[in-house]
PyMOL commands that place a pseudoatom at each C-alpha (Angstrom):
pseudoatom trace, name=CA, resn=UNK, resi=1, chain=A, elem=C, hetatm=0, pos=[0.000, 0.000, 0.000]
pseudoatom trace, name=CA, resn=UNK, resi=2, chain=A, elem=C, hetatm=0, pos=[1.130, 3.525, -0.571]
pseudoatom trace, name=CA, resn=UNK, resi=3, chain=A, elem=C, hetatm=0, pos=[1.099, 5.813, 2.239]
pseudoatom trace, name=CA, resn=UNK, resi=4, chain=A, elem=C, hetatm=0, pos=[-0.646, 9.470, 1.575]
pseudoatom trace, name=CA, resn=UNK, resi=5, chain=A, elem=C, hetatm=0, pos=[0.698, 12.670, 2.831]
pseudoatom trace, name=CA, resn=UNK, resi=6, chain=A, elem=C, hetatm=0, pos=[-0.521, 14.620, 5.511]
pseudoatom trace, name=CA, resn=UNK, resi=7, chain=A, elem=C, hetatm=0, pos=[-1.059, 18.439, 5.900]
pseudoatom trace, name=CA, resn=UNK, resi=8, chain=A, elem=C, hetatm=0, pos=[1.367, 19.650, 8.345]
pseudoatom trace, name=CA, resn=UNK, resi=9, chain=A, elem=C, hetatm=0, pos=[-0.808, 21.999, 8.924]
pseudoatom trace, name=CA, resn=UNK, resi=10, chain=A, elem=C, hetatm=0, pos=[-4.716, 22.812, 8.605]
pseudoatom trace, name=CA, resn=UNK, resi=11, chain=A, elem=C, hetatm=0, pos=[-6.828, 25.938, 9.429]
pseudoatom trace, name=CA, resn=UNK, resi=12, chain=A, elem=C, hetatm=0, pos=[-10.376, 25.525, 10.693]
pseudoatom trace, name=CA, resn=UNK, resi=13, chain=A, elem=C, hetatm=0, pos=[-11.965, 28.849, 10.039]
pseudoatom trace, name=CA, resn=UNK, resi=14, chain=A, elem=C, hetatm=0, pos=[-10.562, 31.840, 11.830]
pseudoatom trace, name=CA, resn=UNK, resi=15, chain=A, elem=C, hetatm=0, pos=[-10.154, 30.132, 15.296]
pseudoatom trace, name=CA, resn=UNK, resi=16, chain=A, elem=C, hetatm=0, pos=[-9.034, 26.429, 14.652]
pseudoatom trace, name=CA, resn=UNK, resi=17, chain=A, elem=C, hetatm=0, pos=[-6.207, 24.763, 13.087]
pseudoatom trace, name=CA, resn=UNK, resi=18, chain=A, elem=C, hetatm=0, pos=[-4.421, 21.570, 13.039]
pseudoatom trace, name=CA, resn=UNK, resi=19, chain=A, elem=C, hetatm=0, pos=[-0.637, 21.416, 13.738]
pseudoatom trace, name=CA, resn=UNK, resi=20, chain=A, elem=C, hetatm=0, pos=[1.905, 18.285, 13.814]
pseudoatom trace, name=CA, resn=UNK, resi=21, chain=A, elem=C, hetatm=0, pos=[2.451, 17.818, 16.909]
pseudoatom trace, name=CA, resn=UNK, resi=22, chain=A, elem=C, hetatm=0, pos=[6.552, 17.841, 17.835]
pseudoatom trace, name=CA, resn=UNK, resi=23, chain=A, elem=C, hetatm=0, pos=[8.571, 16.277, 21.126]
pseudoatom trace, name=CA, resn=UNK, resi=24, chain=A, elem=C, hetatm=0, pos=[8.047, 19.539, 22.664]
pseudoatom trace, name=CA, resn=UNK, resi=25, chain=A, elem=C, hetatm=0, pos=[4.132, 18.712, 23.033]
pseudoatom trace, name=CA, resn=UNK, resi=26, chain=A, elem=C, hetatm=0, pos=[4.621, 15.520, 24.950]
pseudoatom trace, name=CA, resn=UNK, resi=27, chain=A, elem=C, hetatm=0, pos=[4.577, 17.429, 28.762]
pseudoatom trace, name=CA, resn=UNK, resi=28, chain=A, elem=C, hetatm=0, pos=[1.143, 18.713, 27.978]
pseudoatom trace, name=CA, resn=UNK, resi=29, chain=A, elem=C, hetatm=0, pos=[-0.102, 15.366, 25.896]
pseudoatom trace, name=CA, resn=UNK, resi=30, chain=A, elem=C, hetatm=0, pos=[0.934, 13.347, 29.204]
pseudoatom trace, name=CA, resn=UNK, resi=31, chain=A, elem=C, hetatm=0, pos=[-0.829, 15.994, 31.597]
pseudoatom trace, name=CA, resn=UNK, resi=32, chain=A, elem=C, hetatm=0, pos=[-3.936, 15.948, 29.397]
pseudoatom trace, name=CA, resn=UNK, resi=33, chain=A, elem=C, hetatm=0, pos=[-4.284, 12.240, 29.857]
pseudoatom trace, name=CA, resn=UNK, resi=34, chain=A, elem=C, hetatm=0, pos=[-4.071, 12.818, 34.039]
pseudoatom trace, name=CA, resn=UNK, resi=35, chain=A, elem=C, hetatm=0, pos=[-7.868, 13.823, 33.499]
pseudoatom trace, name=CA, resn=UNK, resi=36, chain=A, elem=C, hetatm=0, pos=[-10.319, 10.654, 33.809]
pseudoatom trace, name=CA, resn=UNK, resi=37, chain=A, elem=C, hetatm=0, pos=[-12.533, 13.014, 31.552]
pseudoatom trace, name=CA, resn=UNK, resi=38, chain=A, elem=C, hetatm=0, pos=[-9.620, 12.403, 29.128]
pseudoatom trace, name=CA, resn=UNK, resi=39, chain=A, elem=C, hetatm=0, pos=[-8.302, 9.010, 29.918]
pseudoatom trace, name=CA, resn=UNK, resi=40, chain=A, elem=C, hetatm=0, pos=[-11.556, 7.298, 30.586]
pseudoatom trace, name=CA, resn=UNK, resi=41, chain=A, elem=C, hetatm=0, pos=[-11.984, 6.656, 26.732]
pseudoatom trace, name=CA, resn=UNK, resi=42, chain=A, elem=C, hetatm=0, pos=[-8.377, 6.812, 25.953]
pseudoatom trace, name=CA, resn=UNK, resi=43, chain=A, elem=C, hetatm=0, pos=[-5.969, 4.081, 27.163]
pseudoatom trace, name=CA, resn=UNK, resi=44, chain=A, elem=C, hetatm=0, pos=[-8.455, 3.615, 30.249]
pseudoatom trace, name=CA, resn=UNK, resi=45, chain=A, elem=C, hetatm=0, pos=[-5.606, 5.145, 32.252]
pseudoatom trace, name=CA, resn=UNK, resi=46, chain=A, elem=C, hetatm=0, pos=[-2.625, 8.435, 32.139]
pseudoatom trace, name=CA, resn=UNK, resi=47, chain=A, elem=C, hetatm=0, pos=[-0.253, 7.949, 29.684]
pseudoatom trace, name=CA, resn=UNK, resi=48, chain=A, elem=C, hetatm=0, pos=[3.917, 7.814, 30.759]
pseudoatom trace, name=CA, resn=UNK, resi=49, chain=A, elem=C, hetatm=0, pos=[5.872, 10.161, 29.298]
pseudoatom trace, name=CA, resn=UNK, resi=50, chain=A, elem=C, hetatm=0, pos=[7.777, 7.781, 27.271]
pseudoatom trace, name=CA, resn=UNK, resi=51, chain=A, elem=C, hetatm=0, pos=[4.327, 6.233, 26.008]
pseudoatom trace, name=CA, resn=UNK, resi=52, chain=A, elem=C, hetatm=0, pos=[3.435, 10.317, 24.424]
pseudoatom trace, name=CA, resn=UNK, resi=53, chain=A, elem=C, hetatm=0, pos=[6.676, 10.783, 23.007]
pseudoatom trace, name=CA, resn=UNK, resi=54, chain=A, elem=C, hetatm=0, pos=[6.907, 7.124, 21.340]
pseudoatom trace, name=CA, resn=UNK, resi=55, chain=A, elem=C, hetatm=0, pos=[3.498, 7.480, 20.113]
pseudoatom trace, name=CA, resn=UNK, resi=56, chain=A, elem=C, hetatm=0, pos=[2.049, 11.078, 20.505]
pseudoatom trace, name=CA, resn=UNK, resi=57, chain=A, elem=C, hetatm=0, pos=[4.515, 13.247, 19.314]
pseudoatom trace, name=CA, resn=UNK, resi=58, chain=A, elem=C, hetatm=0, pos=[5.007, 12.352, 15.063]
pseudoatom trace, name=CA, resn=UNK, resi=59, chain=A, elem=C, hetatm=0, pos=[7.524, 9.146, 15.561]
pseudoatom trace, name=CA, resn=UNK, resi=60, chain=A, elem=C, hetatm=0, pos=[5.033, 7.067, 13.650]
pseudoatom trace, name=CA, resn=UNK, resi=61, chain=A, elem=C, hetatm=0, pos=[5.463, 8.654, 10.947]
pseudoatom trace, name=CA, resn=UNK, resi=62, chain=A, elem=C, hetatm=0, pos=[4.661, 8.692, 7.847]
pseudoatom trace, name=CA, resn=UNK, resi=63, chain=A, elem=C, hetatm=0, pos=[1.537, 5.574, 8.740]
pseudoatom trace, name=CA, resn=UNK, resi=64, chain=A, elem=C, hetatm=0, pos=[0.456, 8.018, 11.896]
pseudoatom trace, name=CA, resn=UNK, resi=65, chain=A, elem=C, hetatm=0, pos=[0.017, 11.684, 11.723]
pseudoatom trace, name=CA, resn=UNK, resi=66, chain=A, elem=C, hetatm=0, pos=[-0.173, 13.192, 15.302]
pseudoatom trace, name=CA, resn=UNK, resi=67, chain=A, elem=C, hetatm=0, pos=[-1.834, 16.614, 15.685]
pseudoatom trace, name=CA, resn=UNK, resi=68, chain=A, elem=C, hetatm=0, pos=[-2.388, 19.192, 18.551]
pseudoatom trace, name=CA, resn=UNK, resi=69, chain=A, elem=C, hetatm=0, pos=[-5.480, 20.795, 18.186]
pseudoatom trace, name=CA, resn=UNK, resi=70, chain=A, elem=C, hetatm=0, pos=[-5.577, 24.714, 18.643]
pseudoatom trace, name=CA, resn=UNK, resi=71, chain=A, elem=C, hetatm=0, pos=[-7.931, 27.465, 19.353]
pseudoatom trace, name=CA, resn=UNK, resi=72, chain=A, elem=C, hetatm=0, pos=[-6.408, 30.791, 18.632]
pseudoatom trace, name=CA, resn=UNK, resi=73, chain=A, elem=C, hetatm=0, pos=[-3.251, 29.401, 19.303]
pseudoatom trace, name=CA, resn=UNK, resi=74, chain=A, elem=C, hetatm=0, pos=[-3.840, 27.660, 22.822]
pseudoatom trace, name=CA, resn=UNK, resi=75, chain=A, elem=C, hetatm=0, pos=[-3.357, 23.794, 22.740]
pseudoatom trace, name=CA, resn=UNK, resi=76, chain=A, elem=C, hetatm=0, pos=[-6.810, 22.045, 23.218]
pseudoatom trace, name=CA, resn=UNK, resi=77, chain=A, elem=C, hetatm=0, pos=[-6.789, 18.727, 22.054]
pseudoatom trace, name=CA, resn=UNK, resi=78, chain=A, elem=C, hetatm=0, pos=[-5.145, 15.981, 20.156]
pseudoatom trace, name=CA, resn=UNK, resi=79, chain=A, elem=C, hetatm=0, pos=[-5.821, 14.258, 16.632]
pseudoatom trace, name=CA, resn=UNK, resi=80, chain=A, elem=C, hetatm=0, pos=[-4.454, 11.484, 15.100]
pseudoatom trace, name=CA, resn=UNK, resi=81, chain=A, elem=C, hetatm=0, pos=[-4.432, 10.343, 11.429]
pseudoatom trace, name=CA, resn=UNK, resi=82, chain=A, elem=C, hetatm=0, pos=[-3.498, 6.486, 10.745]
pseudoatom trace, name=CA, resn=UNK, resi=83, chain=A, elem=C, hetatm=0, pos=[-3.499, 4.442, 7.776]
pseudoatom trace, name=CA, resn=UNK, resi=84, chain=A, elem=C, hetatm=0, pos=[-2.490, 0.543, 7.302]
pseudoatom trace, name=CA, resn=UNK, resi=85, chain=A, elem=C, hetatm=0, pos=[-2.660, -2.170, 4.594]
pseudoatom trace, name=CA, resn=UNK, resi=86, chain=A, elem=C, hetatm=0, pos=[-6.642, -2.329, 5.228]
pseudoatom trace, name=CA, resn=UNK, resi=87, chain=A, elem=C, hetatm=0, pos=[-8.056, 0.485, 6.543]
pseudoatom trace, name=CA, resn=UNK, resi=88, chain=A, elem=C, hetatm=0, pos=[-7.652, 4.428, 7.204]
pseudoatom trace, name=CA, resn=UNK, resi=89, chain=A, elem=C, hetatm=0, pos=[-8.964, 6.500, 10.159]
pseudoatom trace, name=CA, resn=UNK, resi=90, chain=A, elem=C, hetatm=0, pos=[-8.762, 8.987, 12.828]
pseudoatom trace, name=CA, resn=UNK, resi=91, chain=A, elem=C, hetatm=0, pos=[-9.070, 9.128, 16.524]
pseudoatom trace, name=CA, resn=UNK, resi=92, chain=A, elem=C, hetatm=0, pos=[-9.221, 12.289, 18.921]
pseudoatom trace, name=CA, resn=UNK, resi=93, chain=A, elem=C, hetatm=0, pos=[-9.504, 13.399, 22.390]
pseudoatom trace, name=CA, resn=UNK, resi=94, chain=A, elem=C, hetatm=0, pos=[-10.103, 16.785, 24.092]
pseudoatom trace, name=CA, resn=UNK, resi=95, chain=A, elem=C, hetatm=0, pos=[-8.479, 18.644, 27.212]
pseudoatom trace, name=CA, resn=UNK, resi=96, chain=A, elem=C, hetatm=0, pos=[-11.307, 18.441, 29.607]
pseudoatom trace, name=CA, resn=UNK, resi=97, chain=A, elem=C, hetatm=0, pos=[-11.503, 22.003, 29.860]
pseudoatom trace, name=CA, resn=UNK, resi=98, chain=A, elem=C, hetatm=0, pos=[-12.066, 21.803, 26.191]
pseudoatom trace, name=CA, resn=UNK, resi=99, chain=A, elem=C, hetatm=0, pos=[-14.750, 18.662, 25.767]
pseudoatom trace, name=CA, resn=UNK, resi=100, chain=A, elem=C, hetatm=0, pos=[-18.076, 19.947, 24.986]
pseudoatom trace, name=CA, resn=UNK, resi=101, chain=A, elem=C, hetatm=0, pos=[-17.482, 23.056, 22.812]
pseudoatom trace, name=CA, resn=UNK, resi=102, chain=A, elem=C, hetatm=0, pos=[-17.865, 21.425, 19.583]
pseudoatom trace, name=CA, resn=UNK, resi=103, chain=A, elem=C, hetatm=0, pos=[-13.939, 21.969, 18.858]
pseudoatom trace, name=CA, resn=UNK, resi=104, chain=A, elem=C, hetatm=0, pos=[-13.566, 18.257, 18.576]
pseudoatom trace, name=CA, resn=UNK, resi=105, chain=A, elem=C, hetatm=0, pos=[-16.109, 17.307, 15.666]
pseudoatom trace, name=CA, resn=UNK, resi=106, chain=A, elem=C, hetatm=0, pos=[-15.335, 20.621, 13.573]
pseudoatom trace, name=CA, resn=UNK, resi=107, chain=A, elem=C, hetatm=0, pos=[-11.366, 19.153, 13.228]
pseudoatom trace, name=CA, resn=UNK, resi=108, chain=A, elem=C, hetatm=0, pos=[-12.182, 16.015, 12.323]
pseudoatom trace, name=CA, resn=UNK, resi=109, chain=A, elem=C, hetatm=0, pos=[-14.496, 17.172, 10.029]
pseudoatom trace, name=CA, resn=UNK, resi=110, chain=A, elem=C, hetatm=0, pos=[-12.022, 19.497, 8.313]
pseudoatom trace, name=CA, resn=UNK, resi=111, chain=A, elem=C, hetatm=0, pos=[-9.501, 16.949, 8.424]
pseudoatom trace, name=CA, resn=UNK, resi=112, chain=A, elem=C, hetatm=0, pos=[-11.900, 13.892, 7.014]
pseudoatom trace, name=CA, resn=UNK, resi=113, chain=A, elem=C, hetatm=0, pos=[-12.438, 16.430, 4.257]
pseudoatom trace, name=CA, resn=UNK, resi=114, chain=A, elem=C, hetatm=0, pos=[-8.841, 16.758, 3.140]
pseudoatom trace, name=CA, resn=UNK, resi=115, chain=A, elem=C, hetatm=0, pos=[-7.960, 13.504, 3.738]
pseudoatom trace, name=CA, resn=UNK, resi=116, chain=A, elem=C, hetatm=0, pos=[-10.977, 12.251, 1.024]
pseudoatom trace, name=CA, resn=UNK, resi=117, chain=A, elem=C, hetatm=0, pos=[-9.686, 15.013, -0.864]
pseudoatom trace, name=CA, resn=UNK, resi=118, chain=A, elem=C, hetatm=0, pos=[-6.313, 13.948, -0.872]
pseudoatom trace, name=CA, resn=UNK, resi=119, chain=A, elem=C, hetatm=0, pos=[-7.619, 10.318, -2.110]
pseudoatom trace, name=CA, resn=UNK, resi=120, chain=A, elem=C, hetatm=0, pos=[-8.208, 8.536, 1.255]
pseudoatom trace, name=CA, resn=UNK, resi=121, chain=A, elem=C, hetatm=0, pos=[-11.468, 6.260, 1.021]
pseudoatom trace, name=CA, resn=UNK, resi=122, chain=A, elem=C, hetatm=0, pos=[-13.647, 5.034, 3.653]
pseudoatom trace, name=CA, resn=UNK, resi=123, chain=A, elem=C, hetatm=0, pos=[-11.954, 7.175, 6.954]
pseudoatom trace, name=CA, resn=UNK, resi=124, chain=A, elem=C, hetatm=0, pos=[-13.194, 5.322, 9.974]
pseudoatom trace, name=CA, resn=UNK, resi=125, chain=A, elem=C, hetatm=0, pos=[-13.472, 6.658, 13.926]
pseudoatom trace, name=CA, resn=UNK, resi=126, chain=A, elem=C, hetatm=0, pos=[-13.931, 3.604, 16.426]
pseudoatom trace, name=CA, resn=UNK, resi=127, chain=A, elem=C, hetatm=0, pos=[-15.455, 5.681, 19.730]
pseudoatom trace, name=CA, resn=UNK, resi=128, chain=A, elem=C, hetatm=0, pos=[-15.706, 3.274, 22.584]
pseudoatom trace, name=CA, resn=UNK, resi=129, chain=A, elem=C, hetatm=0, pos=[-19.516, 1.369, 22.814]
pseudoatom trace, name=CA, resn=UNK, resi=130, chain=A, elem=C, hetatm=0, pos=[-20.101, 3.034, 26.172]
pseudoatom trace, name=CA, resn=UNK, resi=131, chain=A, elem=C, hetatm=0, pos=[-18.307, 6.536, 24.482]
pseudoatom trace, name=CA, resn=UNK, resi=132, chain=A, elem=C, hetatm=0, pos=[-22.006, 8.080, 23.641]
pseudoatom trace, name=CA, resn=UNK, resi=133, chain=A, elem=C, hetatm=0, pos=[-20.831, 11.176, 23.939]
pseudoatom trace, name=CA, resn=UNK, resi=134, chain=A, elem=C, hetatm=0, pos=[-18.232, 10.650, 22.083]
pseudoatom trace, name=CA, resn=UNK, resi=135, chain=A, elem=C, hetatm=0, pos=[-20.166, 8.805, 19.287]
pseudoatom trace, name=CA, resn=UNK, resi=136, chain=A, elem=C, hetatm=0, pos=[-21.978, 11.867, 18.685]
pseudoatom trace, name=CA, resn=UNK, resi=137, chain=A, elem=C, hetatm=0, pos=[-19.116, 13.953, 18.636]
pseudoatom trace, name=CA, resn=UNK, resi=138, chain=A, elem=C, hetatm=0, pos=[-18.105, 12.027, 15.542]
pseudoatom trace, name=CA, resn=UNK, resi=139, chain=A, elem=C, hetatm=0, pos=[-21.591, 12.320, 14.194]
pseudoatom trace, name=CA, resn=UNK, resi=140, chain=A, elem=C, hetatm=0, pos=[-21.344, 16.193, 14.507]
pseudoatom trace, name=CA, resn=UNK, resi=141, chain=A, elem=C, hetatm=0, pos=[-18.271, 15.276, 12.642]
pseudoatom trace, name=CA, resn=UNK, resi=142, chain=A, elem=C, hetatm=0, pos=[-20.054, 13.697, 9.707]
pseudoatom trace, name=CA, resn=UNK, resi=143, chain=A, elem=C, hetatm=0, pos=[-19.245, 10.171, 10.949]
pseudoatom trace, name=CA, resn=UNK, resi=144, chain=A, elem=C, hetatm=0, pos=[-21.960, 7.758, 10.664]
pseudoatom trace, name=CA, resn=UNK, resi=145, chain=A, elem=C, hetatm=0, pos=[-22.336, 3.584, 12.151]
pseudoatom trace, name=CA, resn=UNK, resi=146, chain=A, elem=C, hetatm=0, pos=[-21.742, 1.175, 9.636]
pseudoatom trace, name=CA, resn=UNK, resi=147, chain=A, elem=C, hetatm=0, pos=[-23.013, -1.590, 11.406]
pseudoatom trace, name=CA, resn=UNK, resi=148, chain=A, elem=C, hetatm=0, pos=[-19.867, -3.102, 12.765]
pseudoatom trace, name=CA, resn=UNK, resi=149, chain=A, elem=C, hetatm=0, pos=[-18.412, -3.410, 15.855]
pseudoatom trace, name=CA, resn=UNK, resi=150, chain=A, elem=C, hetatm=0, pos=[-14.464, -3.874, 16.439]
pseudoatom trace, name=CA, resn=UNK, resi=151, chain=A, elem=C, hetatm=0, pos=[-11.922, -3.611, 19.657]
pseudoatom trace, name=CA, resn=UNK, resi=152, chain=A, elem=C, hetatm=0, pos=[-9.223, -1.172, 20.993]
pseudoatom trace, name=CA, resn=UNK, resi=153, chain=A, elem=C, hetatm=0, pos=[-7.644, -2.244, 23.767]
pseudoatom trace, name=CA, resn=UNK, resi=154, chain=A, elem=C, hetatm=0, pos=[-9.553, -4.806, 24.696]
pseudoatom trace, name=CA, resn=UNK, resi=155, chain=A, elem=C, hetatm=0, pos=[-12.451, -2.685, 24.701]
pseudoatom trace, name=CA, resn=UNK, resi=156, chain=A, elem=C, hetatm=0, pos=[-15.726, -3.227, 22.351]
pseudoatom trace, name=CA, resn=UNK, resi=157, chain=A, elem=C, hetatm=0, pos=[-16.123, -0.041, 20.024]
pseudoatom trace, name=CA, resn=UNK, resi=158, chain=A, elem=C, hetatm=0, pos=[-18.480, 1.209, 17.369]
pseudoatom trace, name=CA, resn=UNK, resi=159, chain=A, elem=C, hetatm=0, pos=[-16.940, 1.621, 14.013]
pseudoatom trace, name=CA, resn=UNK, resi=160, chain=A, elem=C, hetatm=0, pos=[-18.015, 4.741, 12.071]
pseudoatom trace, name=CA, resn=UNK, resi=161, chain=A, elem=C, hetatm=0, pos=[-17.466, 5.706, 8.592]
pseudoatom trace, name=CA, resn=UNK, resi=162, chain=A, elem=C, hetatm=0, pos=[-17.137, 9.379, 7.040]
pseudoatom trace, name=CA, resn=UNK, resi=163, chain=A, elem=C, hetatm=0, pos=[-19.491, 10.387, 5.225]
pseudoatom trace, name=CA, resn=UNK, resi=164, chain=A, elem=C, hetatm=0, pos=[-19.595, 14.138, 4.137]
pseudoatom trace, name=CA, resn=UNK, resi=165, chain=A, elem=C, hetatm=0, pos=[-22.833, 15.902, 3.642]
for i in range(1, 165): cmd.bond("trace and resi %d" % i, "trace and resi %d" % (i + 1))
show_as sticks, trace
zoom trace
């Protein structure tokens, strides 16, 4: 399979943009994950410092894009782009102070859309089965069921498929 680029960088409107996220991000992607509002649905636990910069912080590269989500310029979240031999998606959390402002599902929409643009089909999410709000998060985001059901960490999750309208 041949791996597709990534933006290195993305504007959302006036307010929002995408970045790469670099090894001087991994302090605040390790504090993020301290919150159970953050952690409960990702890794089920904080992440080490070692874990952020081996996986957070762009050294999967090019098969996982990692991004820090801003708002006017302030770190909010984090946003990951992954493709394999079979399949293509993304996966996102918020800093708690940041969860329920619709920041979330307006980056993963803009990023779904260049990614289809740039020739990726069928860009999945996989929110955890008990994640509801998270599940409609990714609707907001244009992400609907397909039906299946897969696993992340042992952990049953609903697989959703991107569907612009």
């Amino acid at each position: 399979m041949t791996l597709l680029t990534f933006p290195s960088r993305l504007a959302v409107g006036d307010d929002l943009a995408l970045r790469l996220a670099t090894a001087a991000d991994a302090h605040l992607i390790r504090a993020w994950t301290d919150d159970p509002a953050v952690h409960e649905h990702w890794a089920g636990r904080p992440l080490t410092l070692d874990e952020v910069r081996a996986d957070y912080t762009g050294a999967r590269a090019p098969a996982v894009a990692s991004y820090v989500i801003e708002e006017h310029g302030v770190p909010r979240g984090y946003l990951q782009a992954w493709q394999d031999d079979d399949a293509r998606g993304l996966d996102m959390f918020m800093a708690a102070e940041a969860q329920g402002r619709g920041l979330g599902p307006r980056v993963a929409r803009a990023l779904a859309r260049d990614l289809t643009a740039r020739g990726w089909r069928h860009v999945t999410a996989d929110p955890a089965e008990r994640n509801s709000r998270g599940q409609r998060a990714w609707a907001r985001a244009g992400f609907e069921p397909t039906g299946e059901r897969g696993e992340d960490d042992g952990h049953p999750t609903v697989i959703l498929c991107f569907r612009d309208a």
